[in-house]
C-alpha positions as CSV (number, residue, x, y, z in Angstrom):
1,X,8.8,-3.7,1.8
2,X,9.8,-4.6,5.2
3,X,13.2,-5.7,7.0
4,X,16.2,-6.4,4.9
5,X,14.5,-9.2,2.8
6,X,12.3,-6.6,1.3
7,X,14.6,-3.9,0.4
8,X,17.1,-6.5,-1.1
9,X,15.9,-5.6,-4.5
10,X,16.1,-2.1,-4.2
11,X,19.7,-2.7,-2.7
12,X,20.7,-4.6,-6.2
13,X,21.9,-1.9,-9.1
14,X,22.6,-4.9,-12.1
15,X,24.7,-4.0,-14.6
16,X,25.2,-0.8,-16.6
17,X,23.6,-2.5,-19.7
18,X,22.0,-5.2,-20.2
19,X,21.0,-6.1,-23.7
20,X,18.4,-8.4,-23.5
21,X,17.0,-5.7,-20.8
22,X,17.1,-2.4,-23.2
23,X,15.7,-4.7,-26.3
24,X,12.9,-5.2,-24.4
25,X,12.4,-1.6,-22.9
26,X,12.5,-0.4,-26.8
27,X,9.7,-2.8,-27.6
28,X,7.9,0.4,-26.0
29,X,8.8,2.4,-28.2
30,X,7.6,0.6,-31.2
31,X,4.1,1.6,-31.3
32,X,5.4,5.6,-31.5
33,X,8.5,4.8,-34.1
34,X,7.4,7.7,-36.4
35,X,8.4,10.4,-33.5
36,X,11.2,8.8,-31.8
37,X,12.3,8.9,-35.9
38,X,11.3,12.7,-35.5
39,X,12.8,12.8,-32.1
40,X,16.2,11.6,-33.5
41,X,16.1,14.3,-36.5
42,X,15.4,17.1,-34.4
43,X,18.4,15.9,-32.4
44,X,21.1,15.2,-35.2
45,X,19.6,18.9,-37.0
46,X,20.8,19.9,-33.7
47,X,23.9,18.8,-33.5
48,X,24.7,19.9,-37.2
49,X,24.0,23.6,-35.8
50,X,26.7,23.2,-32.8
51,X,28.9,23.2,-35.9
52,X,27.6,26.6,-37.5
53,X,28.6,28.8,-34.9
54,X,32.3,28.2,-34.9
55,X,32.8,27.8,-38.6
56,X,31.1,30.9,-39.2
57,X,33.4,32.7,-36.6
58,X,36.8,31.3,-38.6
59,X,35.4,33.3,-42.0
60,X,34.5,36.3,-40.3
61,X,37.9,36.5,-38.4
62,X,40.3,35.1,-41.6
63,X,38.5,36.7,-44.2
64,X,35.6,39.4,-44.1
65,X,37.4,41.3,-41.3
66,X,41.2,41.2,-42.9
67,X,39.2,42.4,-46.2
68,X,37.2,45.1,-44.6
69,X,33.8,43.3,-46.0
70,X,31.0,44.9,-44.1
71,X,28.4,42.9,-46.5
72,X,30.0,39.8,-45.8
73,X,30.1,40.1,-41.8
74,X,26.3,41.0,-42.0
75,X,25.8,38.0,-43.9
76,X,27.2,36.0,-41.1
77,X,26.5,37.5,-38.5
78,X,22.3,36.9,-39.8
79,X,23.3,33.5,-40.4
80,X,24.9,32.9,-36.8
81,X,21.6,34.2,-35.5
82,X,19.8,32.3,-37.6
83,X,21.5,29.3,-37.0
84,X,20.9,30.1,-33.2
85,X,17.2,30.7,-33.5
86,X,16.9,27.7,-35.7
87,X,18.6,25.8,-32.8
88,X,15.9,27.0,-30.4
89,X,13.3,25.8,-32.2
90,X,14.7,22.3,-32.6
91,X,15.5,21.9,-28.8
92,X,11.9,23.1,-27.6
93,X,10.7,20.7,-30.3
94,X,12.8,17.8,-29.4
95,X,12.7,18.3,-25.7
96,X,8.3,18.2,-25.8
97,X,8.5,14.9,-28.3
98,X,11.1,13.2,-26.0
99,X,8.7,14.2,-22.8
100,X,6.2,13.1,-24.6
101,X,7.3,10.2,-25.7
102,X,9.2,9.4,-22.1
103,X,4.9,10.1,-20.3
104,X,3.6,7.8,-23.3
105,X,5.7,4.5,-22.2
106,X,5.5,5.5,-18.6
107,X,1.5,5.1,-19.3
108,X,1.7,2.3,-21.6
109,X,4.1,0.4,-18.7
110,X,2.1,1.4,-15.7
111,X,-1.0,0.4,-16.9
112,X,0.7,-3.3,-18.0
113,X,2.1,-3.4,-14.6
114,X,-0.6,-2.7,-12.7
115,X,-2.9,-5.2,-15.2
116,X,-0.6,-7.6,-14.5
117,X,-1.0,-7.2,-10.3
118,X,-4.6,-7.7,-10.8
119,X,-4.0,-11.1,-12.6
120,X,-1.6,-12.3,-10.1
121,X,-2.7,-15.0,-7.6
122,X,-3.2,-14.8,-4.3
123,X,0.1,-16.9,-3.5
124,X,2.4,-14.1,-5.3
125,X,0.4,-11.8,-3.1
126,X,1.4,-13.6,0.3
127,X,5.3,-13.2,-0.6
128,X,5.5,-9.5,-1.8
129,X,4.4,-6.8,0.2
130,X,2.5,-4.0,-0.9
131,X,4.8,-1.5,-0.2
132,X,7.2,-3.0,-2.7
133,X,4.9,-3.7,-5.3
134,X,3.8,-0.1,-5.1
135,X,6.8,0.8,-6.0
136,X,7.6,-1.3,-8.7
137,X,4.3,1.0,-10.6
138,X,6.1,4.3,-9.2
139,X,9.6,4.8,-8.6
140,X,10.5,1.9,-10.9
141,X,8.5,3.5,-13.7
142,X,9.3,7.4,-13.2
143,X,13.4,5.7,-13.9
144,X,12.2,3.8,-16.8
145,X,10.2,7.6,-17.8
146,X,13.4,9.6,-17.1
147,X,15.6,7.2,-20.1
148,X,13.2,7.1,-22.1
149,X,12.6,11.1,-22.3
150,X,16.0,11.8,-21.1
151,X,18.6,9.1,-22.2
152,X,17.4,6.3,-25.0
153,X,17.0,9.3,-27.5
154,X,19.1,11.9,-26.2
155,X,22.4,9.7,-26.3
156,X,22.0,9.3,-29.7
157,X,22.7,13.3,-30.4
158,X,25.3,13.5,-27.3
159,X,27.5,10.8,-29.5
160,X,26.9,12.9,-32.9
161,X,27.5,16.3,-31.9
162,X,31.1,14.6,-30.4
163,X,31.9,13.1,-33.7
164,X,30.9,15.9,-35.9
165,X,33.0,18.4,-33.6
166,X,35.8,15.9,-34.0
167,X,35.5,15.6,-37.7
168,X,35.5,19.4,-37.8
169,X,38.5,20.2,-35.4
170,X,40.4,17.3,-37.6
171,X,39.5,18.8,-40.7
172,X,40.7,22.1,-39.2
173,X,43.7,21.5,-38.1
174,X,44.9,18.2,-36.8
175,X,47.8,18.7,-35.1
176,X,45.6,21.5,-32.5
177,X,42.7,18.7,-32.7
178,X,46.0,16.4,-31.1
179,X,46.5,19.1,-28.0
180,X,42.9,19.8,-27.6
181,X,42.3,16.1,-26.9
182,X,45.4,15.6,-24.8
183,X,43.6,16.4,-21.6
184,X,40.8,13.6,-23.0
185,X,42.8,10.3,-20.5
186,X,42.3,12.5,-17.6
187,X,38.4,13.8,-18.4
188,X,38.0,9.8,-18.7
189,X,39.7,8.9,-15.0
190,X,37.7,11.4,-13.4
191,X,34.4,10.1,-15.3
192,X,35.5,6.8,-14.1
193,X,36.3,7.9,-10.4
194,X,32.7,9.7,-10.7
195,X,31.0,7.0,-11.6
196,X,31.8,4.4,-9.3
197,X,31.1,7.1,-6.5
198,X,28.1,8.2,-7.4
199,X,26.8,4.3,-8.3
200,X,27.2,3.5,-4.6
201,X,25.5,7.1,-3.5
202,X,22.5,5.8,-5.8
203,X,22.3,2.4,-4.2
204,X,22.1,4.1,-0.8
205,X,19.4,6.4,-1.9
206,X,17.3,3.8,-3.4
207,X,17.8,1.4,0.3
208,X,16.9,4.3,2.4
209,X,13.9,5.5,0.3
210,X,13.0,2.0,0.4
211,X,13.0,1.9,4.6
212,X,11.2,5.3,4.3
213,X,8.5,4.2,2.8
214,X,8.1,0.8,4.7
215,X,8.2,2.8,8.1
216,X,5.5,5.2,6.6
217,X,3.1,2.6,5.5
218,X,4.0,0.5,8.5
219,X,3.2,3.3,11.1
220,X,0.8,5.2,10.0
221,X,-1.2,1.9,8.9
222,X,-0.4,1.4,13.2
223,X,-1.0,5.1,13.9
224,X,-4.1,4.4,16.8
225,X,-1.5,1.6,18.2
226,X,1.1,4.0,18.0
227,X,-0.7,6.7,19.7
228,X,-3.0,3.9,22.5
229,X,0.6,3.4,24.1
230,X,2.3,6.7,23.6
231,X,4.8,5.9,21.3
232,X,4.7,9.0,19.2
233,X,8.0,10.2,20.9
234,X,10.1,7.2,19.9
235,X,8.4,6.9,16.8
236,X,9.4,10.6,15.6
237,X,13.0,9.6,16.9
238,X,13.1,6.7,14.4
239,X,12.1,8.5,11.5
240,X,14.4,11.0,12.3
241,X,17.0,8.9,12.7
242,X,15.9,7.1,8.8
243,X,15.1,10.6,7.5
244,X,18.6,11.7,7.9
245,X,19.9,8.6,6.3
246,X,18.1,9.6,3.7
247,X,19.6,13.3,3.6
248,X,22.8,12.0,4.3
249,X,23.2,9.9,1.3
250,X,21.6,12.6,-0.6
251,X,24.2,14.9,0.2
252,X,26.5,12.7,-0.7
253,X,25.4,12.1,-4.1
254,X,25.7,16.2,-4.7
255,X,28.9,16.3,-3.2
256,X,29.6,14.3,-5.9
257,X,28.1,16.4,-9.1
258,X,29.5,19.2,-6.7
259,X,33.0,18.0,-7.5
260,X,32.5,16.1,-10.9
261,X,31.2,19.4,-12.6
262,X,33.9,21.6,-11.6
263,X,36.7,19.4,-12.5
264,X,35.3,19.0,-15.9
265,X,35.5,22.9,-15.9
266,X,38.9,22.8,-15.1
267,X,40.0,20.2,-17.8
268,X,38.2,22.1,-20.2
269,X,40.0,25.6,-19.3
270,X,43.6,23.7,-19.1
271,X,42.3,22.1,-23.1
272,X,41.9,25.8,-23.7
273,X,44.9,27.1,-22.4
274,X,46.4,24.2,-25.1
275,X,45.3,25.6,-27.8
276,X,45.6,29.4,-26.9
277,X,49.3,28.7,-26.4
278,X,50.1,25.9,-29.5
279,X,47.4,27.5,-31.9
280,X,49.3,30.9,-30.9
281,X,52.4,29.9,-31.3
282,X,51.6,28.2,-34.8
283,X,49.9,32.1,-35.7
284,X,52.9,33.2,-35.0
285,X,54.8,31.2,-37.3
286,X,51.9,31.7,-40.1
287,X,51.2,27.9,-39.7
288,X,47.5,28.6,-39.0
289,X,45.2,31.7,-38.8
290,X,43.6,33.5,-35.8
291,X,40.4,32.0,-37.6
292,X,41.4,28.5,-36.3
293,X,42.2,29.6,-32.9
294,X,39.1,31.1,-32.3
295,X,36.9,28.2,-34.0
296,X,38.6,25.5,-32.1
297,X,38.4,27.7,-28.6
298,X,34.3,27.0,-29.6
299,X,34.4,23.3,-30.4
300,X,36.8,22.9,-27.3
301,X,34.0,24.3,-25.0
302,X,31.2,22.6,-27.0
303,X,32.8,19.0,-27.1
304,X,33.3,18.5,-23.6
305,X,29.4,19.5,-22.6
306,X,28.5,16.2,-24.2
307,X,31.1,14.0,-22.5
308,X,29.4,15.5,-19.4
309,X,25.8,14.5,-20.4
310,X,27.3,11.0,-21.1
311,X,28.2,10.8,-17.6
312,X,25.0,12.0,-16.0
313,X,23.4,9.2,-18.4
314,X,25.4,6.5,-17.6
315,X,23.9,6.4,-14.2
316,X,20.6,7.1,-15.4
317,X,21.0,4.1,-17.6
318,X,22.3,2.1,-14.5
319,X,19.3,3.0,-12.4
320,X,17.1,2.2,-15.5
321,X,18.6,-1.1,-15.9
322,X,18.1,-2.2,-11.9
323,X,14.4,-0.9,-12.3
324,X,13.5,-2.4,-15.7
325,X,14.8,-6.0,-14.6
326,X,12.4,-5.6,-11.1
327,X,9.5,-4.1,-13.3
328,X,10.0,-7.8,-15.9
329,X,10.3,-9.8,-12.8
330,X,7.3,-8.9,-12.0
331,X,5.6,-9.0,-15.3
332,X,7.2,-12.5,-16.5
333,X,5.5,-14.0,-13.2
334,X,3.5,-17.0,-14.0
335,X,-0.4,-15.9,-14.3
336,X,-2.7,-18.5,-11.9
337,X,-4.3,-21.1,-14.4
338,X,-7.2,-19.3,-15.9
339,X,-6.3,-15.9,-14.7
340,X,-7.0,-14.1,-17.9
341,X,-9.9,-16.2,-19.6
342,X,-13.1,-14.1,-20.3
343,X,-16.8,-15.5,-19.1
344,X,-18.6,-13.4,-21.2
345,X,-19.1,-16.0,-23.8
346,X,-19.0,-18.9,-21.2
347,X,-22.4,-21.5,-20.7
348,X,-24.4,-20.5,-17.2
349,X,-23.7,-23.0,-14.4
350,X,-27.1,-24.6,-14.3
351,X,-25.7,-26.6,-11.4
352,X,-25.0,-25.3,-7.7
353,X,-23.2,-28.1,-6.4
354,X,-20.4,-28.2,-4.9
355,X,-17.9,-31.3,-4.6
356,X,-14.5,-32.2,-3.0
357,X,-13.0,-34.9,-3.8
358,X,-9.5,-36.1,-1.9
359,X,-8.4,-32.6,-1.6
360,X,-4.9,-32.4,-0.5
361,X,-3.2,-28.5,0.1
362,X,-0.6,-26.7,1.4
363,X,0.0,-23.1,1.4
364,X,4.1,-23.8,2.2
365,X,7.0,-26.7,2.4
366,X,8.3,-27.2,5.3
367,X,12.6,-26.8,6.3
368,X,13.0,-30.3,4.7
369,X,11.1,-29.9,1.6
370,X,7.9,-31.9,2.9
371,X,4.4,-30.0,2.3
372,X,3.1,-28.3,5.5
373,X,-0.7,-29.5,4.9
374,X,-3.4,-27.6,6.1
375,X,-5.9,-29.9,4.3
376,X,-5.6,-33.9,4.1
377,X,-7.8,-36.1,2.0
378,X,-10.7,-34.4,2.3
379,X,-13.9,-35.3,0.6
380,X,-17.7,-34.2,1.0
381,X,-20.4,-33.2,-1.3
382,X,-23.1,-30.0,-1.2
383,X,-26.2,-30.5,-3.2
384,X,-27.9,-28.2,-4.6
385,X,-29.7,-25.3,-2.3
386,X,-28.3,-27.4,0.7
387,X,-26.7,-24.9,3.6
388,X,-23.6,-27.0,5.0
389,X,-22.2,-25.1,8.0
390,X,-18.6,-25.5,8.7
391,X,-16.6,-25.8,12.5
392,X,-13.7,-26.1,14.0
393,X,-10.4,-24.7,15.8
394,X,-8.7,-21.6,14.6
395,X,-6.1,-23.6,12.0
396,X,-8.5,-26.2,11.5
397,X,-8.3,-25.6,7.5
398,X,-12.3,-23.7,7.1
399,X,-10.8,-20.8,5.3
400,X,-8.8,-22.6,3.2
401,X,-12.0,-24.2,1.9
402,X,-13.5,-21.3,0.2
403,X,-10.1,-20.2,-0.9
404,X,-10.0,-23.7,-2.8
405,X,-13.6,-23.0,-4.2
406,X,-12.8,-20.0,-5.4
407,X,-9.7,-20.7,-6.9
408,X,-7.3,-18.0,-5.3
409,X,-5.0,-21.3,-4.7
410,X,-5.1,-24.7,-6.4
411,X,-4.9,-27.8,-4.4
412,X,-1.4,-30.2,-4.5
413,X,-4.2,-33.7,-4.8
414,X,-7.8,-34.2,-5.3
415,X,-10.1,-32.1,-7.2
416,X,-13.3,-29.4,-6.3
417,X,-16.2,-29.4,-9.0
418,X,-18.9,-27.5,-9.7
419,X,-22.1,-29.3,-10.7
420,X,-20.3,-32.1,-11.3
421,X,-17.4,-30.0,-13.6
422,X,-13.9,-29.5,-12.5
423,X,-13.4,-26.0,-11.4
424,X,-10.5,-25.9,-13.5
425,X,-12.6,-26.2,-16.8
426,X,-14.9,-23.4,-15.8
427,X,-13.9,-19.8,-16.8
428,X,-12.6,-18.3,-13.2
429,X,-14.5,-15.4,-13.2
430,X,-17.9,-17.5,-14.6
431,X,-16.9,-19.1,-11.1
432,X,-17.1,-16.1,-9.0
433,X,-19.7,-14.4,-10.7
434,X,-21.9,-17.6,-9.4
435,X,-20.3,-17.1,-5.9
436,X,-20.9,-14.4,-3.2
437,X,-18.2,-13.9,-0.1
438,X,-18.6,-12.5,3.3
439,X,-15.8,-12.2,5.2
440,X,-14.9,-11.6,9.0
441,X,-12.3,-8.5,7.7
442,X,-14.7,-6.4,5.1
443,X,-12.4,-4.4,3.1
444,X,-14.1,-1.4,2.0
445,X,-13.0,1.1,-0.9
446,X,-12.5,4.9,0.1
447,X,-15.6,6.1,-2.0
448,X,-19.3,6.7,-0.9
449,X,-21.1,3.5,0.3
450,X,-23.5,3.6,-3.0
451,X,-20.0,2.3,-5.1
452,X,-18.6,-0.3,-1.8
453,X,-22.0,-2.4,-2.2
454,X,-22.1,-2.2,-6.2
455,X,-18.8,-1.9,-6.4
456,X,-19.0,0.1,-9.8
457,X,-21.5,-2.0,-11.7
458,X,-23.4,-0.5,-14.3
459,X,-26.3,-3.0,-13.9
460,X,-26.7,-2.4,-10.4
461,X,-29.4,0.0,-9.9
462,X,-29.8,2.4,-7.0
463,X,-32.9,0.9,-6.4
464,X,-32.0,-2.2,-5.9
465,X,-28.7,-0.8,-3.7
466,X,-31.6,0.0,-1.5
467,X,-33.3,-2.7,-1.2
468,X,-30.0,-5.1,-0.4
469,X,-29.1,-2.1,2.2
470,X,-32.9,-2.6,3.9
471,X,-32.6,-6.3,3.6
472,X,-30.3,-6.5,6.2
473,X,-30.9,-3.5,7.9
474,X,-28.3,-1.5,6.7
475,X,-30.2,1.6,5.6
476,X,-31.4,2.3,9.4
477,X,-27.5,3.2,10.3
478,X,-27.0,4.7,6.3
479,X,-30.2,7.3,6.4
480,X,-28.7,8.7,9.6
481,X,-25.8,9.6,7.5
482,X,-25.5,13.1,6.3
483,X,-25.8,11.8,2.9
484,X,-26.7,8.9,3.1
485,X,-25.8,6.5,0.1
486,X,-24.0,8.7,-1.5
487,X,-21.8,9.4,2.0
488,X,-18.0,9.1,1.2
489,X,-16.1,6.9,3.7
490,X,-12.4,6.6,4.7
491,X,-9.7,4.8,3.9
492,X,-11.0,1.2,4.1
493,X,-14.3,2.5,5.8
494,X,-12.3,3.4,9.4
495,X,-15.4,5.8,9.9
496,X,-17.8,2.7,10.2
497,X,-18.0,0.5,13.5
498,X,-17.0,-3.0,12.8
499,X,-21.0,-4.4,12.7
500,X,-21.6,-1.4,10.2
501,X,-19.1,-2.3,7.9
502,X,-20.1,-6.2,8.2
503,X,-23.9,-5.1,7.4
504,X,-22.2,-3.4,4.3
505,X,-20.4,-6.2,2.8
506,X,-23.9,-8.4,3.4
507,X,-25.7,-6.0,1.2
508,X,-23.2,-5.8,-1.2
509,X,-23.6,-9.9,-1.7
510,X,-27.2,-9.2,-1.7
511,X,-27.0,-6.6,-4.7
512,X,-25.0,-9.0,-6.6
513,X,-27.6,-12.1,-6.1
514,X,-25.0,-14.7,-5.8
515,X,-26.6,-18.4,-6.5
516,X,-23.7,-19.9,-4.1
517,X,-23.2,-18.1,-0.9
518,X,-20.0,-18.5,1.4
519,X,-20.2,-16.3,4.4
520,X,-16.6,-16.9,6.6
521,X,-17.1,-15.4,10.1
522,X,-19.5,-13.1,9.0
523,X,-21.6,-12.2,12.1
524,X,-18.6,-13.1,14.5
525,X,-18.4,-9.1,15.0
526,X,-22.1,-8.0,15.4
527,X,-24.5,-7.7,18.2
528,X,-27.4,-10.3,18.8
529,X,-29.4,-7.9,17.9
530,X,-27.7,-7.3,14.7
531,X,-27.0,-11.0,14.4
532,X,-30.6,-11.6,14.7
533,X,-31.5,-9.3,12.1
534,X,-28.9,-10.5,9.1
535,X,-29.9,-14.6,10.3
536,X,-33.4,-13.7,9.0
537,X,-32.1,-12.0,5.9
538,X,-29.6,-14.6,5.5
539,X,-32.4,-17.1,5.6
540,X,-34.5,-15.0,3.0
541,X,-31.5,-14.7,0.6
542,X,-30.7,-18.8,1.2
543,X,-33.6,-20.2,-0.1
544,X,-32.8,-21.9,-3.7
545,X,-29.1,-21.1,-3.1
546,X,-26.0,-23.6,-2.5
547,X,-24.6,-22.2,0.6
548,X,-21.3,-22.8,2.9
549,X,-21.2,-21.5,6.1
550,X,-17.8,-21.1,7.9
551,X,-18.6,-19.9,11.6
552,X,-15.9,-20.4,14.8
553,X,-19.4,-19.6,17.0
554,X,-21.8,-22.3,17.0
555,X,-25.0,-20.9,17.8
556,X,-25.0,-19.7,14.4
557,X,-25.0,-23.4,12.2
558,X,-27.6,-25.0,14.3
559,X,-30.2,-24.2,11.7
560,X,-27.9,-25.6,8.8
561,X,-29.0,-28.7,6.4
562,X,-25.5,-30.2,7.7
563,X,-22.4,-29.5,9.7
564,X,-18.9,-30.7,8.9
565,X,-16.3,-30.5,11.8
566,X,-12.4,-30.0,10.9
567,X,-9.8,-30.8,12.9
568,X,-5.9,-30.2,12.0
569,X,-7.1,-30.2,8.1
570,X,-9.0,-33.4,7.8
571,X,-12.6,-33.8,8.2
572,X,-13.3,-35.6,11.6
573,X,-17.7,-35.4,11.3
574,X,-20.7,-34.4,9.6
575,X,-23.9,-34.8,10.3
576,X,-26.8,-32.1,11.6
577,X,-26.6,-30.5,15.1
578,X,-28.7,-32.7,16.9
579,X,-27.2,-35.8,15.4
580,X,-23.5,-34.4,15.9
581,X,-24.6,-33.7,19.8
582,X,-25.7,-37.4,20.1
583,X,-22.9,-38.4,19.0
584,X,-20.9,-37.0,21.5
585,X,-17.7,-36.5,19.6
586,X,-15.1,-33.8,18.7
587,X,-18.7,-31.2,17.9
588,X,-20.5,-31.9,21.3
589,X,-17.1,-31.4,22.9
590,X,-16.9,-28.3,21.3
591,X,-20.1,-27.3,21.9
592,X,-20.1,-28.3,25.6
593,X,-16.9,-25.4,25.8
594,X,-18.6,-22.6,24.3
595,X,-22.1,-23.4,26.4
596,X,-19.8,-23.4,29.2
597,X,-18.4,-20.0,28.5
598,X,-21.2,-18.8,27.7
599,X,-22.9,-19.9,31.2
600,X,-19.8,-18.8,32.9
């Protein structure tokens, strides 16, 4: 959710309705259809009632009052309160099934959303930051939540009570029902005016929540950068200055009710006024009884309540629309092939090795359409238990190797199998059940280290938590912990040096027991001491396992079965180190620099 490309979606309202949009939102519903039925009753029972209290007020005025009938007037007067009490009940009720129902699909659709993120590839990942995609599960949901409790259902007793208080002022009297609605053009230009105000209020609210929230994640994600070169001052003066954005369009927006609600007051009064002075007039004459009067002086004041409801809902409905088409965008995104197949049921991969063959890829086109490779034709083969070290320049394509194997992209050419299978017929997470990953950046969960190195798995024993911890000597750094294990850790495990948090992610491939093992700058951040220590558990845990080594350093592939050298995506050698150094090509060059640096 940075720059302008990022809040562009935010910026974009759609229309007021959108059919194909709201058919699909109701598909929510479906699975509770008995209460929004109930919800709908409760709401039409409702608006029957508005119509008691007025009618009722007509007979007592033309005819138990004129006739002295005290029996009568109680009669009503119990059945007014009645009615009112009755129309307590049914509110209270309606209002907790429509919350209810409004928190159900707000469940129902943040859990599909967030399922869905999972599935996602990597590639979908790489275009949408997280800040926006966070708020496609919030914001975007908590609109869908307010229509849904507030609007869908709601609308439907707004549009009832209005025609059953016109059908009743009509049956009255329709020549008075003729004045009353006389001030009904100019209720309409005003709900217009208000609408197109208020719709560009909301767009402005929506853009500058958006930049608040990318300036928050942005900075305080940067807050020791931020506060290394003093830029605490300037960065409070930004905020500030996006902050009162924020208020200002705010303010803006309840200038707007503050105005909209008012005038409605007015046009009511004035529709009042109407029928005080026609419907008088007409008493006068003994065209029409104080009754009337008085009854359509209540419908008047009740009939214009729901016009204003229908205004507040036709920019909920707006906002609802914009946030539903974001929240399907994201949903009807292609899955990766494979994404959702289940390995439970899938054959063991009795084979460890690993093949490319021809492997062309490209993580973007280029201005003029062309591929931007970052691999070209390349082809080796692993065997079984063999560890094949890989070098090269920063660029050089390593990474993108084990992002192949592991299928978080799929290559343009060539194929990658897996004991002589195509990756592609092999259930993905069968893959990367058999594969264990150790990379340079360790992301680490904020719960205690026991659940970062079994990451929640039930057949994961603390025993054997341990045992991975002492097997590369992460329990001497973890017992000094107050804790220990079960020592909670910060937001991706800041409270960890570096070399702790790379010990960490070695034990948790350990306590997973991989049978392939790709380990991607993995000691580039230790201390020989430390690098010493994981080698000779790395060496214990390689034995009988396929493994791939990425390293930028060479001192740690010497040992390996076989080194490949890349070069601007294609594979330039192979061979072991001592072979690779008689040689004397692009790997004893390379070698030469670092021993040079190293002596320098």
């Amino acid at each position: 959710m940075n720059g302008p490309a990022a809040t562009h979606d935010e910026e974009v309202l759609g229309k007021a309705y959108d059919g194909r949009l709201m058919r699909r939102l109701l598909g929510y519903l479906r699975p509770y259809r008995l209460r929004v039925a109930g919800a709908i009753a409760l709401l039409l029972g409702a608006a029957l009632l508005e119509l008691v209290g007025p009618w009722l007020t007509k007979i007592a005025i033309d005819e138990a009052i004129p006739q002295g009938d005290t029996r009568q007037l109680l009669v009503l007067a119990s059945a007014f309160l009645g009615a009112l009490l009755l129309t307590f009940v049914l509110e209270f009720a309606q209002t907790l099934l429509t919350t209810w129902l409004g928190q159900r699909v707000m469940f129902d659709l943040r859990r599909e959303v967030f399922s869905r993120l999972q599935r996602l590839g990597l590639p979908f990942m790489d275009r949408n930051p997280v800040g926006r995609l966070m708020t496609r599960v919030t914001n975007d949901v908590e609109v869908l939540n307010d229509l849904f409790s507030s609007g869908v259902v709601s609308v439907f007793g707004d549009l009832f009570t209005l025609t059953a208080i016109v059908a009743a002022m009509l049956y009255l009297d329709w020549r008075l029902a003729l004045v009353t609605f006389a001030v009904l053009p100019a209720v309409f230009f005003v709900a217009f005016l208000f609408r197109s105000r208020i719709r560009d209020a909301y767009r402005d609210i929506r853009v500058r929540l958006a930049r608040i929230n990318a300036f928050l994640q942005e900075r305080l994600t940067g807050i020791s950068v931020v506060r290394l070169f003093g830029r605490e001052r300037e960065t409070s003066q930004r905020f500030r200055r996006i902050d009162g954005d924020y208020l200002r369009a705010h303010l803006r927006s309840i200038t707007y009710y503050a105005l909209f609600f008012p005038v409605i007051e007015v046009l009511t009064a004035i529709a009042l006024a109407l029928i005080i002075a026609y419907g008088g007039n007409r008493v006068l004459d003994d065209a029409l009884t104080v009754g009337v009067v008085a009854a359509f002086l209540q419908y008047a004041r009740r009939f214009f309540r729901p016009i204003q409801d229908l205004s507040e809902k036709y920019n909920m409905l707006q906002g609802a629309m914009a946030s539903s088409e974001r929240i399907f965008r994201l949903l009807d995104e292609p899955l990766p092939p494979d994404a959702g197949a289940e390995a439970d049921d899938a054959p063991e991969i009795a084979d460890t090795s690993i093949e490319f063959r021809n492997v062309w890829f490209a993580y973007i086109r280029t201005d003029d359409g062309e591929w931007d490779w970052v691999l070209r034709d390349v082809s080796f083969r692993i065997g079984q238990g063999e560890r094949v070290a890989v070098v090269g320049h920063t660029g050089a394509g390593k990474t993108t190797l084990a992002s192949l194997l592991l299928r978080f992209y799929e290559p343009q050419r060539g194929q990658i199998l897996v004991g002589g299978v195509p990756i592609e017929r092999i259930p993905t997470r069968r893959l990367r059940d058999a594969i264990g990953l150790v990379l340079q950046d360790v992301f680490l969960f904020s719960r205690d280290i026991d659940y970062n190195i079994r990451l929640g798995r039930s057949d994961i024993d603390h025993e054997r938590v341990r045992m991975a911890a002492h097997s590369v000597g992460a329990d001497e750094f973890i017992d000094r912990l107050p804790r220990g294990l079960a020592t909670p850790l910060g937001e991706r495990g800041e409270t960890l040096s570096v070399g702790q948090r790379q010990l960490l992610a070695f034990a948790r491939a350990l306590a997973f027991d991989p049978r392939v093992l790709i380990l991607d700058e993995a000691t580039s951040s230790v201390d020989s001491a430390l690098e010493a220590r994981i080698e000779r558990a790395v060496e214990t845990l390689m034995r009988g396992r396929t493994a791939l080594v990425i390293a930028h350093r060479l001192s740690t592939v010497q040992s390996a079965d076989r080194i490949l050298v890349m070069h601007h995506g294609e594979l330039r050698e192979q061979g072991t180190h001592a072979e690779l150094l008689a040689a004397g090509g692009l790997y004893a060059r390379l070698f030469e620099l670092q021993f040079a640096r190293r002596v320098a």
